[in-house]
PDB file with SEQRES, HELIX, SHEET and CRYST1 records, atoms N, CA, C and O in Angstrom:
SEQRES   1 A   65  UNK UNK UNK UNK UNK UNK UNK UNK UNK UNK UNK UNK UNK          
SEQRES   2 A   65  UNK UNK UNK UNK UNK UNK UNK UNK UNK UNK UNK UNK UNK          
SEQRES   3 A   65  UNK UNK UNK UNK UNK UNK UNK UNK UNK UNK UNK UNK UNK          
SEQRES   4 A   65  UNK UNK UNK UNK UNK UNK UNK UNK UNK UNK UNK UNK UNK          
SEQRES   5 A   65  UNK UNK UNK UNK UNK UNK UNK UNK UNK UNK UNK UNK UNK          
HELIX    1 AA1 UNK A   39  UNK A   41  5                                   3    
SHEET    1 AA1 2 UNK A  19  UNK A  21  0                                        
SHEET    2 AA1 2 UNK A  45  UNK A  47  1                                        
CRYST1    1.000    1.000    1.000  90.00  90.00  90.00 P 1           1          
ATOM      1  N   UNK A   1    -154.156 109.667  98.198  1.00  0.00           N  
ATOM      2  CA  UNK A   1    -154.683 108.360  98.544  1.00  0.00           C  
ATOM      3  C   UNK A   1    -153.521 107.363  98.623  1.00  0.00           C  
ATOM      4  O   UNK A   1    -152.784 107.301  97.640  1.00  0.00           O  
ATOM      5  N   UNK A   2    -153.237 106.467  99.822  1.00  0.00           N  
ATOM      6  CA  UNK A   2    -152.912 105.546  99.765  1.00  0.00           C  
ATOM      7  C   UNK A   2    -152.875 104.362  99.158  1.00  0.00           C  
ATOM      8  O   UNK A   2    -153.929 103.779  99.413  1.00  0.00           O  
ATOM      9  N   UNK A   3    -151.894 103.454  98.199  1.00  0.00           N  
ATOM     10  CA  UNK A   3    -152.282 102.498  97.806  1.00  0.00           C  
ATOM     11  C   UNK A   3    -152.217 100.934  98.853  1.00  0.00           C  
ATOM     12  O   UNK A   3    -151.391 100.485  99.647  1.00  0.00           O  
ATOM     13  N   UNK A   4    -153.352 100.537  98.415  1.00  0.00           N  
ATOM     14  CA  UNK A   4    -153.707  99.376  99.321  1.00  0.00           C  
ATOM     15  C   UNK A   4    -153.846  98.199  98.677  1.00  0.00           C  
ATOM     16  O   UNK A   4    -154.194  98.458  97.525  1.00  0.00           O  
ATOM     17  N   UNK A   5    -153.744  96.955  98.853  1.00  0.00           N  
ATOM     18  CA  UNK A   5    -154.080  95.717  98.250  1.00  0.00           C  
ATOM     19  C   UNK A   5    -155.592  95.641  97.813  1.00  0.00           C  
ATOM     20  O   UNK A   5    -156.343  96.600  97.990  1.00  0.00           O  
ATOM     21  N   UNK A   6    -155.991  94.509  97.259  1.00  0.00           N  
ATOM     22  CA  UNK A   6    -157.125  94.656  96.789  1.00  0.00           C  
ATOM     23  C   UNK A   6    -157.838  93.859  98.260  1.00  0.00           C  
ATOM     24  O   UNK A   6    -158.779  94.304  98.916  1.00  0.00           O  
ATOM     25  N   UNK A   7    -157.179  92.753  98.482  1.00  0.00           N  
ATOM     26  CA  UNK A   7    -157.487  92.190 100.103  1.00  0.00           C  
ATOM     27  C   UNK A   7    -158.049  93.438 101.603  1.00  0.00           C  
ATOM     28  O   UNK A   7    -159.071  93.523 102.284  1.00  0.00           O  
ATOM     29  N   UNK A   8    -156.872  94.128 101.558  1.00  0.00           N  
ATOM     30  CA  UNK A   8    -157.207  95.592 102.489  1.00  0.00           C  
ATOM     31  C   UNK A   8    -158.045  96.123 102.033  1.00  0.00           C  
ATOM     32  O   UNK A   8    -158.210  97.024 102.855  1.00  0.00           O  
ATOM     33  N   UNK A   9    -158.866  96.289 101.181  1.00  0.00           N  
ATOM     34  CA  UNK A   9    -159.324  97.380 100.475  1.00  0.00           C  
ATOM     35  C   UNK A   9    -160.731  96.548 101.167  1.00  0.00           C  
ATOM     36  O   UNK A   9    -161.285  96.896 102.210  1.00  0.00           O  
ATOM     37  N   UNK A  10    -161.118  95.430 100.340  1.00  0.00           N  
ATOM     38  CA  UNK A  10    -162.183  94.762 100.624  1.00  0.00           C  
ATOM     39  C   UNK A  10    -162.023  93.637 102.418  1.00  0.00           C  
ATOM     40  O   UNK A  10    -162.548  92.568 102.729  1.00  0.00           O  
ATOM     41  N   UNK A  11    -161.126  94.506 103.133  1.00  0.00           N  
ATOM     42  CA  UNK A  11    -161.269  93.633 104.852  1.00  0.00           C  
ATOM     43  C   UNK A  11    -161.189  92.562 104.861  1.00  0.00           C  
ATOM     44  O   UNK A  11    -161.529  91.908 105.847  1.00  0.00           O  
ATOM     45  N   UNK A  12    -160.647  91.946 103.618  1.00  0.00           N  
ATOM     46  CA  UNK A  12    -160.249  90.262 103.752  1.00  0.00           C  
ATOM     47  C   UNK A  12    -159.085  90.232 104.720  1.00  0.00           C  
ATOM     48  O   UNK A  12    -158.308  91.171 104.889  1.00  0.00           O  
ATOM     49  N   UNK A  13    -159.030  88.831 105.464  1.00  0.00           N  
ATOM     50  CA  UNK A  13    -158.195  88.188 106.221  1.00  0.00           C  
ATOM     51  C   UNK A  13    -156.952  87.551 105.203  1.00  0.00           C  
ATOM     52  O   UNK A  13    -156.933  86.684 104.329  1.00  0.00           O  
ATOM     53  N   UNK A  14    -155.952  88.449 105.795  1.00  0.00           N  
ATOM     54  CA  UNK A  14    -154.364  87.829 104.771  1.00  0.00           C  
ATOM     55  C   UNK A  14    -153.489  88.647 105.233  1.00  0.00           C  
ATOM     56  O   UNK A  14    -153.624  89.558 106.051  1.00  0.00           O  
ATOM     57  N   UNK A  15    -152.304  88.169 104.499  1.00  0.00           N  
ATOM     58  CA  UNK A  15    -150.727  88.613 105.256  1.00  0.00           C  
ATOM     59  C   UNK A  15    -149.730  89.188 103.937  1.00  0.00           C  
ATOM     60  O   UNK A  15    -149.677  88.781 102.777  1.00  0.00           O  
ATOM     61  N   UNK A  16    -149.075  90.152 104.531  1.00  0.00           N  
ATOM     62  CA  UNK A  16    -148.313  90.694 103.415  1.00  0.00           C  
ATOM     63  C   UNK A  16    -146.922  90.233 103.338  1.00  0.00           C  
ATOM     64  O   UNK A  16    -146.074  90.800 102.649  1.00  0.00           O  
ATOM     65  N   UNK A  17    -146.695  89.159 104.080  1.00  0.00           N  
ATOM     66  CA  UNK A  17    -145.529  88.225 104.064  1.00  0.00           C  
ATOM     67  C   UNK A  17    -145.130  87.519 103.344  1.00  0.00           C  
ATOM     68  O   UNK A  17    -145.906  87.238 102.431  1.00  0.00           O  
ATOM     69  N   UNK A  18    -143.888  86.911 103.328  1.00  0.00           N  
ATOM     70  CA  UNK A  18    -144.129  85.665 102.928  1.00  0.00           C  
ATOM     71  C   UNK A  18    -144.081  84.195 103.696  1.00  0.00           C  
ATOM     72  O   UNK A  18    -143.494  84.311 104.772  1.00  0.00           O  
ATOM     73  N   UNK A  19    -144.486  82.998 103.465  1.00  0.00           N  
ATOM     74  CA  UNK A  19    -144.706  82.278 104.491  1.00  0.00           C  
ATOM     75  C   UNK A  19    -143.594  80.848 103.962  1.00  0.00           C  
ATOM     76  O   UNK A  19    -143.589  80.132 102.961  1.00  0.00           O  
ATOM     77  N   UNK A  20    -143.061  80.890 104.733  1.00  0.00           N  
ATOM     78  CA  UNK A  20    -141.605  79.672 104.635  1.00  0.00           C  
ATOM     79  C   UNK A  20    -141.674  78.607 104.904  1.00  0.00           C  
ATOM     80  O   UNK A  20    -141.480  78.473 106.112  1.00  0.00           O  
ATOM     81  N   UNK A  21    -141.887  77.558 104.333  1.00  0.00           N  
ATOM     82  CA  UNK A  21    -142.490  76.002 105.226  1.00  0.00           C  
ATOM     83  C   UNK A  21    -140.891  75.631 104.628  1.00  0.00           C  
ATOM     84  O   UNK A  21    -139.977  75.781 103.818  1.00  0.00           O  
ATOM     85  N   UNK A  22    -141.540  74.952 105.944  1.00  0.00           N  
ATOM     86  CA  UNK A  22    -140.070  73.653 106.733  1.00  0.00           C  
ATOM     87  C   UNK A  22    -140.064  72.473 106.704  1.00  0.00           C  
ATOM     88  O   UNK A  22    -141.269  72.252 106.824  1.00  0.00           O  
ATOM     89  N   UNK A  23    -139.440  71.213 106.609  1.00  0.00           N  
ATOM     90  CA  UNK A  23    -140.090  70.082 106.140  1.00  0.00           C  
ATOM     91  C   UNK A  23    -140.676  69.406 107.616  1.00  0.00           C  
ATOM     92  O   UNK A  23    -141.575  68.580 107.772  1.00  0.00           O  
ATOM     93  N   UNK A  24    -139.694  70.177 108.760  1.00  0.00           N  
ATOM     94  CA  UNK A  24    -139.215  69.528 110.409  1.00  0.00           C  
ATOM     95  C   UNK A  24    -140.453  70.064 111.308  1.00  0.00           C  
ATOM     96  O   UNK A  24    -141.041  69.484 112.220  1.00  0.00           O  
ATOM     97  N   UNK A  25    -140.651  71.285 110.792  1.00  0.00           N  
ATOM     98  CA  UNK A  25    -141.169  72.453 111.487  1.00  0.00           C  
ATOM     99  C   UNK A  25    -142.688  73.127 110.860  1.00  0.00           C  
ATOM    100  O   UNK A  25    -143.291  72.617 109.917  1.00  0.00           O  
ATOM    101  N   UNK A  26    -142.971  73.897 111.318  1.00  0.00           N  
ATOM    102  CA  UNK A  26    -144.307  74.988 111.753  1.00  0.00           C  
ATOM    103  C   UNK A  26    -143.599  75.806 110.807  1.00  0.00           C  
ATOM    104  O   UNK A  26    -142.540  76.412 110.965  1.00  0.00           O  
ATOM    105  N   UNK A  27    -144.297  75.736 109.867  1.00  0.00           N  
ATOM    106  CA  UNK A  27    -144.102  77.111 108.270  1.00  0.00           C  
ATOM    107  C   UNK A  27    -144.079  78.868 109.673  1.00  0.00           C  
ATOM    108  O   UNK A  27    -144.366  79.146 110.838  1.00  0.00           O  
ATOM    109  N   UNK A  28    -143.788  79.202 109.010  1.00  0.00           N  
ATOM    110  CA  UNK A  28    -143.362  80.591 109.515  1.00  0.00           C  
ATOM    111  C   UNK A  28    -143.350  81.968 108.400  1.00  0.00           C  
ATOM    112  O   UNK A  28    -143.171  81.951 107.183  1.00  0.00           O  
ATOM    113  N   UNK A  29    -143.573  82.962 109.183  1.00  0.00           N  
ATOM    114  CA  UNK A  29    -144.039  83.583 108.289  1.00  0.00           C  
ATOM    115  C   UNK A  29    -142.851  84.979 108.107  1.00  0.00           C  
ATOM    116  O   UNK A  29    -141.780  84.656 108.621  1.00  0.00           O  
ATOM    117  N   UNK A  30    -142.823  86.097 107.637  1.00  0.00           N  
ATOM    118  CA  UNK A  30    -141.410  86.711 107.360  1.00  0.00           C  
ATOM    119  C   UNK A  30    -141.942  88.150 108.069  1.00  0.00           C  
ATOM    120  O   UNK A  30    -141.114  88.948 108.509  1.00  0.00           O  
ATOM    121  N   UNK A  31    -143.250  88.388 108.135  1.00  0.00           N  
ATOM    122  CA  UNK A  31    -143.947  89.315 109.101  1.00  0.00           C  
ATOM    123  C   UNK A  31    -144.134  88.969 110.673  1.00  0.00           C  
ATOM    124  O   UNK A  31    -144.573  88.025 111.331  1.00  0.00           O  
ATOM    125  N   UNK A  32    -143.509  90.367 110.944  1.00  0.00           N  
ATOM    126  CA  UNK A  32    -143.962  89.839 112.630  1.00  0.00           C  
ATOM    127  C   UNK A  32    -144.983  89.893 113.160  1.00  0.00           C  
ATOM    128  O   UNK A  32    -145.061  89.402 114.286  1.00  0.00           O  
ATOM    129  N   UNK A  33    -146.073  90.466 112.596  1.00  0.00           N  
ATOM    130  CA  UNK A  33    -147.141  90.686 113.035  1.00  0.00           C  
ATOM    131  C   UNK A  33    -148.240  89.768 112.116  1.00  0.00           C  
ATOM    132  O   UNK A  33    -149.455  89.879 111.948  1.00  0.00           O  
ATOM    133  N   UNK A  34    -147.493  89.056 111.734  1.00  0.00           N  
ATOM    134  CA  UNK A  34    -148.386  87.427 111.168  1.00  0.00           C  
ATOM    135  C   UNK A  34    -149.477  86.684 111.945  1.00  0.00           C  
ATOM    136  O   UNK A  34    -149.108  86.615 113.118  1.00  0.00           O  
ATOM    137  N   UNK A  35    -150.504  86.181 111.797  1.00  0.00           N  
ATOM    138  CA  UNK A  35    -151.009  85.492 113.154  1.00  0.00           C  
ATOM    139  C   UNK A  35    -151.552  84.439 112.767  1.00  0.00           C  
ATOM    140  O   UNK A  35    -152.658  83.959 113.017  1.00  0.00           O  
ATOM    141  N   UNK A  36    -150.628  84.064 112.073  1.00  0.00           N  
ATOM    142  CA  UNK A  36    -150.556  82.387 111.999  1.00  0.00           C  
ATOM    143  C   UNK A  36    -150.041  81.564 110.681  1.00  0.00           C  
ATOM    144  O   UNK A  36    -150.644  81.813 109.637  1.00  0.00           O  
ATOM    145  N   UNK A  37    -149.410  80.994 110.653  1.00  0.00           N  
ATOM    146  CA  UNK A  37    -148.709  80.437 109.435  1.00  0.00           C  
ATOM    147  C   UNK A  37    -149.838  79.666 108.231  1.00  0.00           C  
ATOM    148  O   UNK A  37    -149.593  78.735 107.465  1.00  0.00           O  
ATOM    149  N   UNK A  38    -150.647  80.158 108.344  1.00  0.00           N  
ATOM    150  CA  UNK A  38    -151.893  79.103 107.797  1.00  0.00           C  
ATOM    151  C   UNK A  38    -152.054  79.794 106.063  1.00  0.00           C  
ATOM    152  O   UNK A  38    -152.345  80.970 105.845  1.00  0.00           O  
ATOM    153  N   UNK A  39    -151.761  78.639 104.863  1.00  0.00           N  
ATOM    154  CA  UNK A  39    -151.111  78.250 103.740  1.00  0.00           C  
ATOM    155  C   UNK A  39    -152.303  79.695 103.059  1.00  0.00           C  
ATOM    156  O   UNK A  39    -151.728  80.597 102.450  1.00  0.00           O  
ATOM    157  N   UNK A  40    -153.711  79.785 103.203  1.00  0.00           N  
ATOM    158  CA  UNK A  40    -154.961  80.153 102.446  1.00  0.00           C  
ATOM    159  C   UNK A  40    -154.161  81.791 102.710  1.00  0.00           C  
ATOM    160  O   UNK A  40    -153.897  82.434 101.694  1.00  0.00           O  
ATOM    161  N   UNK A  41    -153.823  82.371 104.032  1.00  0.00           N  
ATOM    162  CA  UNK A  41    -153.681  84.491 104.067  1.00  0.00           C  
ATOM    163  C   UNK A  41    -152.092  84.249 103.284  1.00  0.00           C  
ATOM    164  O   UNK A  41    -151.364  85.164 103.668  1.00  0.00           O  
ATOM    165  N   UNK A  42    -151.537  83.559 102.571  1.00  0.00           N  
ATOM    166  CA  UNK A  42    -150.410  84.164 102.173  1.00  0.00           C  
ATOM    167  C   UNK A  42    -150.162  83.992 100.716  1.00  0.00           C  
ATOM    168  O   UNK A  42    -150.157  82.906 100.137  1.00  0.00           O  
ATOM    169  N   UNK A  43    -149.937  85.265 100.119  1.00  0.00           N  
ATOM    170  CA  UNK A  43    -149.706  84.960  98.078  1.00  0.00           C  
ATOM    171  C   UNK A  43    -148.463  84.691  97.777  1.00  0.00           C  
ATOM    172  O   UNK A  43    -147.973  84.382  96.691  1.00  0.00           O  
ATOM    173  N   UNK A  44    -147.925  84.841  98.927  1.00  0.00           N  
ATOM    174  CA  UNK A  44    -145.873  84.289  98.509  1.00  0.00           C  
ATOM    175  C   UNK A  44    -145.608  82.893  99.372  1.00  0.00           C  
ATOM    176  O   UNK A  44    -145.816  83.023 100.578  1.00  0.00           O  
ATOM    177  N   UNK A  45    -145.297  81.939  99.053  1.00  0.00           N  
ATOM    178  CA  UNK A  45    -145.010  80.970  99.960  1.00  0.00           C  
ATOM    179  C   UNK A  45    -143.878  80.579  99.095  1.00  0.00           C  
ATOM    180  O   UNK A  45    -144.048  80.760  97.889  1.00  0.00           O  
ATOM    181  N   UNK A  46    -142.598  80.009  99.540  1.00  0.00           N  
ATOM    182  CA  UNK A  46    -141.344  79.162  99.489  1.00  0.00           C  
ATOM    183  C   UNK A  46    -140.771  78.176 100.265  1.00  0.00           C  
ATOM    184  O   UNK A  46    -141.431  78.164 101.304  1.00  0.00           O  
ATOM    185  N   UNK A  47    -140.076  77.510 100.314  1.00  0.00           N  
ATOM    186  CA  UNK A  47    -140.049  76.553 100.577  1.00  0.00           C  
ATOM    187  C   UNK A  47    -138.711  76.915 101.598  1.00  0.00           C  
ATOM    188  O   UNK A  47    -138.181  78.019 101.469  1.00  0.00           O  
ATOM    189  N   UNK A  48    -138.197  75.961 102.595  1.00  0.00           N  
ATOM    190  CA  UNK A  48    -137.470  76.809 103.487  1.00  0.00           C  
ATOM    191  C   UNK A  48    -135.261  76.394 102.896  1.00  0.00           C  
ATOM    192  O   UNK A  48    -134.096  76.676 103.172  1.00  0.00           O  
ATOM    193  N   UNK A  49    -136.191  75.533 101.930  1.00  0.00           N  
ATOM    194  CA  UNK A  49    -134.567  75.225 101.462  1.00  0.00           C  
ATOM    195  C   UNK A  49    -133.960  77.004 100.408  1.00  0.00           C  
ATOM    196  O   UNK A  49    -132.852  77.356 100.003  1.00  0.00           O  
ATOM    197  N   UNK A  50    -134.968  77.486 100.356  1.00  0.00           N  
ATOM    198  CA  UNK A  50    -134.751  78.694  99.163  1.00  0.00           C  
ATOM    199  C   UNK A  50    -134.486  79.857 100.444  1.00  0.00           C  
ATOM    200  O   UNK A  50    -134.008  80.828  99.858  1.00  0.00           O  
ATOM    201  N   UNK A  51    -134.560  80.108 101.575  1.00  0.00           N  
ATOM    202  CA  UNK A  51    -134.684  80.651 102.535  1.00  0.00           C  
ATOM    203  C   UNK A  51    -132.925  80.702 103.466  1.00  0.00           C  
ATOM    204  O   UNK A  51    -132.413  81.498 104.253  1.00  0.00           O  
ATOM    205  N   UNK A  52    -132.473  79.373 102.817  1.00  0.00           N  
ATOM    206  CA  UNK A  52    -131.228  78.903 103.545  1.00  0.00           C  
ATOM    207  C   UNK A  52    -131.664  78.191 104.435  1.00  0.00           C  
ATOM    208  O   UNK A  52    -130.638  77.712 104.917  1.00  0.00           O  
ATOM    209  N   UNK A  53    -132.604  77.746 105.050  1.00  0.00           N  
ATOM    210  CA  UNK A  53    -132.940  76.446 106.241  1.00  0.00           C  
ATOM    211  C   UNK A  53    -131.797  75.090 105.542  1.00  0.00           C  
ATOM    212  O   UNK A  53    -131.378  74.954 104.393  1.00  0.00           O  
ATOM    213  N   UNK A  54    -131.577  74.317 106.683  1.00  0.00           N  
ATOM    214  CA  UNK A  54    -131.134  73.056 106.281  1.00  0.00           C  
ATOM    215  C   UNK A  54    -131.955  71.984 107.054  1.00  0.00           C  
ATOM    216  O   UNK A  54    -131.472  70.927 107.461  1.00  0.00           O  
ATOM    217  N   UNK A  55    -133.648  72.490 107.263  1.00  0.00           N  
ATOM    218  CA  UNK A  55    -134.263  71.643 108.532  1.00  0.00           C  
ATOM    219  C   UNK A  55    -134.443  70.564 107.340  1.00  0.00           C  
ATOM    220  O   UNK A  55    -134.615  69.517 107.963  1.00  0.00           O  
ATOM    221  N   UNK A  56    -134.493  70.264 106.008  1.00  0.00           N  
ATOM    222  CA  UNK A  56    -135.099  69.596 105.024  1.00  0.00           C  
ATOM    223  C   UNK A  56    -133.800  68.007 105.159  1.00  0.00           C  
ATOM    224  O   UNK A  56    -134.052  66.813 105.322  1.00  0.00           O  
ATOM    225  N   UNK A  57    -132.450  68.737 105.000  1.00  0.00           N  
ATOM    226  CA  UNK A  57    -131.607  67.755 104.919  1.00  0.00           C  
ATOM    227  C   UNK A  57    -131.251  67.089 106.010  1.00  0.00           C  
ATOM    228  O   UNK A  57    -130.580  66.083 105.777  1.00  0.00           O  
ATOM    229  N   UNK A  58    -131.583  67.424 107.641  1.00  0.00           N  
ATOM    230  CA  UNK A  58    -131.645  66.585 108.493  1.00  0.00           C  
ATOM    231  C   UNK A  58    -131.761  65.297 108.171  1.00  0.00           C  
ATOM    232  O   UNK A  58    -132.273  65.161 107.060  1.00  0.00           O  
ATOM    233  N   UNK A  59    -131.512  64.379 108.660  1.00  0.00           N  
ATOM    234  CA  UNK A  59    -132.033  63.373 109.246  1.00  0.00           C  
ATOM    235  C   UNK A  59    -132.914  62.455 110.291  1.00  0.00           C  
ATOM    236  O   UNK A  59    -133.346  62.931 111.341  1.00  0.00           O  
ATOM    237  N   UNK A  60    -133.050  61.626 110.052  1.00  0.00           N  
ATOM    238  CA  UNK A  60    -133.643  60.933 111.583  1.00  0.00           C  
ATOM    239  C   UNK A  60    -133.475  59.180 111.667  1.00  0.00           C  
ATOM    240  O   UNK A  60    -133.947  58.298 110.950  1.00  0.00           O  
ATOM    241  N   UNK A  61    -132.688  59.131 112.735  1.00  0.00           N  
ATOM    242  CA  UNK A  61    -131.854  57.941 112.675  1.00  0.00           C  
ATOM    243  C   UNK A  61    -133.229  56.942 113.392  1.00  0.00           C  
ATOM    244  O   UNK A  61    -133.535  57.599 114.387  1.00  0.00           O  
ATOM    245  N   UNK A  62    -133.902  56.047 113.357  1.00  0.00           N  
ATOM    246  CA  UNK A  62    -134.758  54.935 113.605  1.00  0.00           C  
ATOM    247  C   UNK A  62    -134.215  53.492 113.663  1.00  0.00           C  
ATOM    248  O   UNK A  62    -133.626  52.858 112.787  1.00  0.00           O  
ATOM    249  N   UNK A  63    -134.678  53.013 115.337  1.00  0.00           N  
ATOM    250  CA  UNK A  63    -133.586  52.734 116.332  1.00  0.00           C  
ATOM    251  C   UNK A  63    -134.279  51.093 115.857  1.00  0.00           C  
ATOM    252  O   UNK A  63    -135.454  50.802 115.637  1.00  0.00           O  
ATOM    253  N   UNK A  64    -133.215  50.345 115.820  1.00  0.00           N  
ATOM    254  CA  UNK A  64    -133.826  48.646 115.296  1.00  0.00           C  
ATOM    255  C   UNK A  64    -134.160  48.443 116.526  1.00  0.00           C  
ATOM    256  O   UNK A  64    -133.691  48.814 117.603  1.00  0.00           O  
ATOM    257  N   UNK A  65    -135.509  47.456 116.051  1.00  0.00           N  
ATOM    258  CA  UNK A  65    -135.735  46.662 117.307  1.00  0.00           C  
ATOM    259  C   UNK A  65    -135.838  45.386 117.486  1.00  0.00           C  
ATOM    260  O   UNK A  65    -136.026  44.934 118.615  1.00  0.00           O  
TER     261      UNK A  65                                                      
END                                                                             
């Protein structure tokens, strides 16, 4: 017998990824066959500064008027 999650087992909707949010960007997920970055199918989530992203320390320059 194969071991399976308890999710697979019972046909719940979820991801065996983990899912990376960005502060700039669309969270992303570490599976390619993910289908959709959405916070509820994933039990690992981090943050994208732990990932090595630098989308967090950007900036955004706002133009006087």
């Amino acid at each position: 017998m194969e071991p399976s999650c308890r999710e697979c087992t019972a046909g719940l909707a979820h991801c065996h990824g983990t899912l990376i949010l960005h502060a700039l960007h669309r969270g992303e997920c570490t599976e390619p066959d993910c289908e959709g970055p959405e916070l509820v199918f994933h039990t690992w989530v981090i943050d994208c500064d732990a990932a090595g992203c630098a989308c967090s320390q950007q900036t955004t320059h706002s133009l006087a008027v």
